[in-house]
One Martini backbone bead per residue (centre of mass of N, CA, C, O) as a GRO file, in nm:
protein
  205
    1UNK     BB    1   0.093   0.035   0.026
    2UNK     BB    2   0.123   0.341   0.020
    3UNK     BB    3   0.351   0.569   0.064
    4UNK     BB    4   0.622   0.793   0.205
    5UNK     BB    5   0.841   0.608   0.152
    6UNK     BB    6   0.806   0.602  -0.158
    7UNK     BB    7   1.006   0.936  -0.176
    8UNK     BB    8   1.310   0.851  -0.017
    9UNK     BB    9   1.509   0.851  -0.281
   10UNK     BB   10   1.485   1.123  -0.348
   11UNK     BB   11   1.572   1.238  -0.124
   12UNK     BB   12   1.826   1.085  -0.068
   13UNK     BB   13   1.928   1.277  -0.356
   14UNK     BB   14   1.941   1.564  -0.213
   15UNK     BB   15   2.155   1.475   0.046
   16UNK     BB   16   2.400   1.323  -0.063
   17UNK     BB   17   2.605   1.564  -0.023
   18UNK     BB   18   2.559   1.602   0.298
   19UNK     BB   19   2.666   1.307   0.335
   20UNK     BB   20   2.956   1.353   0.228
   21UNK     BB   21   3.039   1.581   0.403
   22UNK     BB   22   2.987   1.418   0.689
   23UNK     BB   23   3.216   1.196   0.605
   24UNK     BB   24   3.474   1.399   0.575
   25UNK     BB   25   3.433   1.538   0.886
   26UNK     BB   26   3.349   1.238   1.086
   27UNK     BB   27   3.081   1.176   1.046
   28UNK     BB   28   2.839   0.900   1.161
   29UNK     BB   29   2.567   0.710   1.148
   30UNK     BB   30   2.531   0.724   1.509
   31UNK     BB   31   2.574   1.034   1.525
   32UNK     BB   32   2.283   1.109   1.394
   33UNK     BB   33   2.100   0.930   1.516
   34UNK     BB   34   2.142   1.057   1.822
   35UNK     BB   35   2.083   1.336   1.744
   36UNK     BB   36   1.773   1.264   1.679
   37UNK     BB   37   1.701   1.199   1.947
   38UNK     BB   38   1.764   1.445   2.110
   39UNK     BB   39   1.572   1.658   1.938
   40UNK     BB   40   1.321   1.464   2.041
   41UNK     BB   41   1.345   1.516   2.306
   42UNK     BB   42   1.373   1.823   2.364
   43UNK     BB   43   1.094   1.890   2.193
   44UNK     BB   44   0.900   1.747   2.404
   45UNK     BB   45   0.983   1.856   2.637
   46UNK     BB   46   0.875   2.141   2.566
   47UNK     BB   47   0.601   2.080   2.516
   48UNK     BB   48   0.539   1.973   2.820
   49UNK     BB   49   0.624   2.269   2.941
   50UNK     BB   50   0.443   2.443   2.759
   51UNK     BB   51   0.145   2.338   2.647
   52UNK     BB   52   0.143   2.492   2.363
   53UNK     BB   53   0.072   2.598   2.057
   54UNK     BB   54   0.336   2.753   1.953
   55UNK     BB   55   0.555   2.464   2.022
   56UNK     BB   56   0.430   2.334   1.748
   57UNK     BB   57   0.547   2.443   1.532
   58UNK     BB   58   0.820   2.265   1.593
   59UNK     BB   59   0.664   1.973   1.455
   60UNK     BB   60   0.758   2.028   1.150
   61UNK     BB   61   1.080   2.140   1.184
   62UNK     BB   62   1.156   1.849   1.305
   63UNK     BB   63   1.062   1.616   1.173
   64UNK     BB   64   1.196   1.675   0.872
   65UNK     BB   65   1.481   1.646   1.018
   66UNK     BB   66   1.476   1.375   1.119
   67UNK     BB   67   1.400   1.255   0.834
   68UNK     BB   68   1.676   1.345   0.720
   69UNK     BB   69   1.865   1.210   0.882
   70UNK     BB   70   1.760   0.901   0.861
   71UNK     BB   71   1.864   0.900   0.561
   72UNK     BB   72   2.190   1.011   0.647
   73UNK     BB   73   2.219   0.718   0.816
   74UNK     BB   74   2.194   0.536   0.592
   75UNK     BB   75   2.404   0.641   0.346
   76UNK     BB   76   2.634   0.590   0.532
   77UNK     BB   77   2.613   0.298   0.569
   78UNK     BB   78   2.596   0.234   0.269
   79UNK     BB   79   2.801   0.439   0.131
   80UNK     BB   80   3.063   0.380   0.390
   81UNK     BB   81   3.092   0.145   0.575
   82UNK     BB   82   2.897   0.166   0.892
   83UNK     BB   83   2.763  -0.110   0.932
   84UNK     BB   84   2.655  -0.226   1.193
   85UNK     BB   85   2.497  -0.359   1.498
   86UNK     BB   86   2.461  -0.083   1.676
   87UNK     BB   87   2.358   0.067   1.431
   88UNK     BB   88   2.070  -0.097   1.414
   89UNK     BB   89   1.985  -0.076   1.718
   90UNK     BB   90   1.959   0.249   1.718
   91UNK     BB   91   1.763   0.293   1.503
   92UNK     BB   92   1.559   0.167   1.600
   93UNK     BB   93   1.539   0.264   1.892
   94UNK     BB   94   1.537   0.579   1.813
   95UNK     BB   95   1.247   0.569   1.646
   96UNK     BB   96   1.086   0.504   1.857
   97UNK     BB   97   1.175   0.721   2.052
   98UNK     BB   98   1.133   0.956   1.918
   99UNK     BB   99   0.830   0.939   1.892
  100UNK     BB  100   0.770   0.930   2.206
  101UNK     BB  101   0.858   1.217   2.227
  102UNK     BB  102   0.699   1.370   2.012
  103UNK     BB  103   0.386   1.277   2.124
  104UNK     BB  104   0.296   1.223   2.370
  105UNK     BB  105   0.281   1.530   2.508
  106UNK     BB  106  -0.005   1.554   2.338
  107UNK     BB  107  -0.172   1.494   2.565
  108UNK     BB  108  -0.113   1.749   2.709
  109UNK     BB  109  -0.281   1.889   2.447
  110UNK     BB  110  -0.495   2.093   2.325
  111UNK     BB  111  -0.701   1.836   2.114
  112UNK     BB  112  -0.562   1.591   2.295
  113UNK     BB  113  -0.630   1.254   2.306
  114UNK     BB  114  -0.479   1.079   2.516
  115UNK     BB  115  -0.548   0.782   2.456
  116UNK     BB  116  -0.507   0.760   2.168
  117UNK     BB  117  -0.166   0.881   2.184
  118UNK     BB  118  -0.108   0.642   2.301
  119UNK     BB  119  -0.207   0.410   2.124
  120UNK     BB  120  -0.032   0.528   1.855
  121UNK     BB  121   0.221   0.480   1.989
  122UNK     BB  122   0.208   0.185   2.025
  123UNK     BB  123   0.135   0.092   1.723
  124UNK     BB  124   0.402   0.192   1.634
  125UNK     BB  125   0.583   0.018   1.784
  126UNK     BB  126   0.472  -0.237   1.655
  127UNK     BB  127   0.503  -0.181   1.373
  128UNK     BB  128   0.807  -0.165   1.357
  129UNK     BB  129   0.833  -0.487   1.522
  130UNK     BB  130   0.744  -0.602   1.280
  131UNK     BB  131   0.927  -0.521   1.024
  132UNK     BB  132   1.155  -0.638   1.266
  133UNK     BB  133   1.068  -0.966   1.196
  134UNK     BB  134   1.139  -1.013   0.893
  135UNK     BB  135   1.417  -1.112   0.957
  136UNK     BB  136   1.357  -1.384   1.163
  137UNK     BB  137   1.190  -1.507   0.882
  138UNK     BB  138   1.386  -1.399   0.631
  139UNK     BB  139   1.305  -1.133   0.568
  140UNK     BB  140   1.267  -0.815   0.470
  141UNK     BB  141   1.231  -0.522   0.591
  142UNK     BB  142   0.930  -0.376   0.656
  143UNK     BB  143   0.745  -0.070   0.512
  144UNK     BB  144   0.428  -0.075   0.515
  145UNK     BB  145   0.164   0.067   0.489
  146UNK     BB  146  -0.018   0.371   0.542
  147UNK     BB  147   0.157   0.412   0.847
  148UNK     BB  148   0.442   0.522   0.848
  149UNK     BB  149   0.679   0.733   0.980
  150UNK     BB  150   0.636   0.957   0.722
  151UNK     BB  151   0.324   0.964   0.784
  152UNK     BB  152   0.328   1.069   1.076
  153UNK     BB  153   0.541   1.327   1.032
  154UNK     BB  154   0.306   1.456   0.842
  155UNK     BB  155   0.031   1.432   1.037
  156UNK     BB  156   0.182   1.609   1.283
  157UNK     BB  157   0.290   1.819   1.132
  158UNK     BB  158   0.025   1.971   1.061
  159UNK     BB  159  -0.116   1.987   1.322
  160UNK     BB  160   0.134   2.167   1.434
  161UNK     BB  161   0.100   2.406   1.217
  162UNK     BB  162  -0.242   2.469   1.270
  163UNK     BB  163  -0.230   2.502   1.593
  164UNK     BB  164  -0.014   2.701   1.589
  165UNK     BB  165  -0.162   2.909   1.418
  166UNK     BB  166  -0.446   2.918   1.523
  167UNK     BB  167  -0.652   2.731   1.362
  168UNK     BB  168  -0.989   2.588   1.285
  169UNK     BB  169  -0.934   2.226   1.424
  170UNK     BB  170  -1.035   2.103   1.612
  171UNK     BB  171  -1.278   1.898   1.477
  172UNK     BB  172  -1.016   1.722   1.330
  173UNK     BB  173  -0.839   1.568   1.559
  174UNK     BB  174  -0.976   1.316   1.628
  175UNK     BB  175  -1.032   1.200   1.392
  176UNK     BB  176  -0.777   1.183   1.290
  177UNK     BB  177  -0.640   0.983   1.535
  178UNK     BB  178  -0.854   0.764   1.400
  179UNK     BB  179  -0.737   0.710   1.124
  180UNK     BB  180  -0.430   0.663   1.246
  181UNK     BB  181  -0.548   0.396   1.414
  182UNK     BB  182  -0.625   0.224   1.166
  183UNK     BB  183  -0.354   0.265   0.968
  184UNK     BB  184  -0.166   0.122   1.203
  185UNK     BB  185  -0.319  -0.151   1.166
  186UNK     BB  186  -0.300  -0.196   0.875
  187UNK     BB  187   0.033  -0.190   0.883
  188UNK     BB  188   0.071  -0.429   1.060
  189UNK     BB  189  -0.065  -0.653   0.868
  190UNK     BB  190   0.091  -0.545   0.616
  191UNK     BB  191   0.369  -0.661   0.703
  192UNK     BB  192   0.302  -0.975   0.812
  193UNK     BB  193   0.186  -1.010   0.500
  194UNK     BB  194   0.456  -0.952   0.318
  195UNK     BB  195   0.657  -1.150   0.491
  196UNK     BB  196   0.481  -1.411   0.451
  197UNK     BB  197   0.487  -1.351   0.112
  198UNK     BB  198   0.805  -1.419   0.093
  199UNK     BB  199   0.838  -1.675   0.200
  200UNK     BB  200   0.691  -1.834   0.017
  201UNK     BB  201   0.871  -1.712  -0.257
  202UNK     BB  202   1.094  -1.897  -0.174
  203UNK     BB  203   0.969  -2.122  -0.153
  204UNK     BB  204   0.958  -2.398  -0.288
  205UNK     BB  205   0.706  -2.612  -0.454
   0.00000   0.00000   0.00000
């Protein structure tokens, strides 16, 4: 199913010159990785200490960033012969964790109700660890839509850039979190059985 993460090779080829030159300059894909969990932490914090509209305006700009850096440090691993095992590991868990960093503290700004938001954050990370099982059952990573990682951070980006202008979209925003956890369940499905039809193409018959 469609996501935008399926415009991600385009993306990548835009940034491809700044990973060259963080490359030469010593920057690690490691180091790329856990600056973006530091920064989506960072700005969960000041949501949750200032608990205002304007201070979602961050989250539009912040988003775009993580989601630049995450394109940086896949290229660097990939095209400069830093994949490790550590930073598989952090990789995945900084993507969670930047999620919960970013999200949660949403539960606690209105018109965000407290428990889809919780909810949300918790699909999202099931949603993930469906993704990197495709691995453990000899599939590739899985990656299907329509509500992954960057289709997430378009959607609260939106939300977050709406709310923080102060624009009369209250009445949207409850909609919107229930159709994000349904398509968040779609997501998971859709990976599961991604997963499971890669390995049965694999198995003669």
């Amino acid at each position: 199913m469609a996501s935008i993460y399926d415009l991600k090779p385009k993306f990548q080829g835009l940034l491809r010159p700044l990973s060259n030159l963080l490359w030469r300059t010593g920057i690690t894909a490691n180091d790329v990785t856990l600056f973006a969990l530091a920064l989506s932490l960072l700005t969960g914090g000041a949501i949750l200490y200032f608990r205002s509209f304007r201070i979602l305006l961050l989250l539009p700009l912040i988003l775009f960033v993580r989601m630049a850096l995450n394109a940086i440090d896949g290229m660097l691993a990939r095209e400069h012969n830093q994949k490790t095992p550590l930073g598989a590991i952090l990789n995945e868990l900084g993507d969670v964790l930047s999620d919960a960093a970013l999200y949660l503290p949403l539960a606690t700004v209105l018109p965000f109700e407290p428990v889809l938001v919780v909810l949300i954050v918790l699909l999202a990370v099931i949603s993930e660890m469906t993704g990197v099982l495709g691995l453990q059952i000899g599939a590739t990573r899985r990656y299907d839509g329509p509500m992954g990682k960057s289709d997430r951070a378009f959607v609260f980006g939106a939300l977050g850039l709406l709310l923080g202008l102060q624009l009369p979209v209250f009445p949207l925003v409850l909609p919107v979190l229930w159709i994000v956890l349904f398509l968040l369940l779609l997501t998971v499905l859709n990976r599961a059985r991604g997963a499971l039809k890669e390995i049965r193409g694999c198995i003669p018959s």
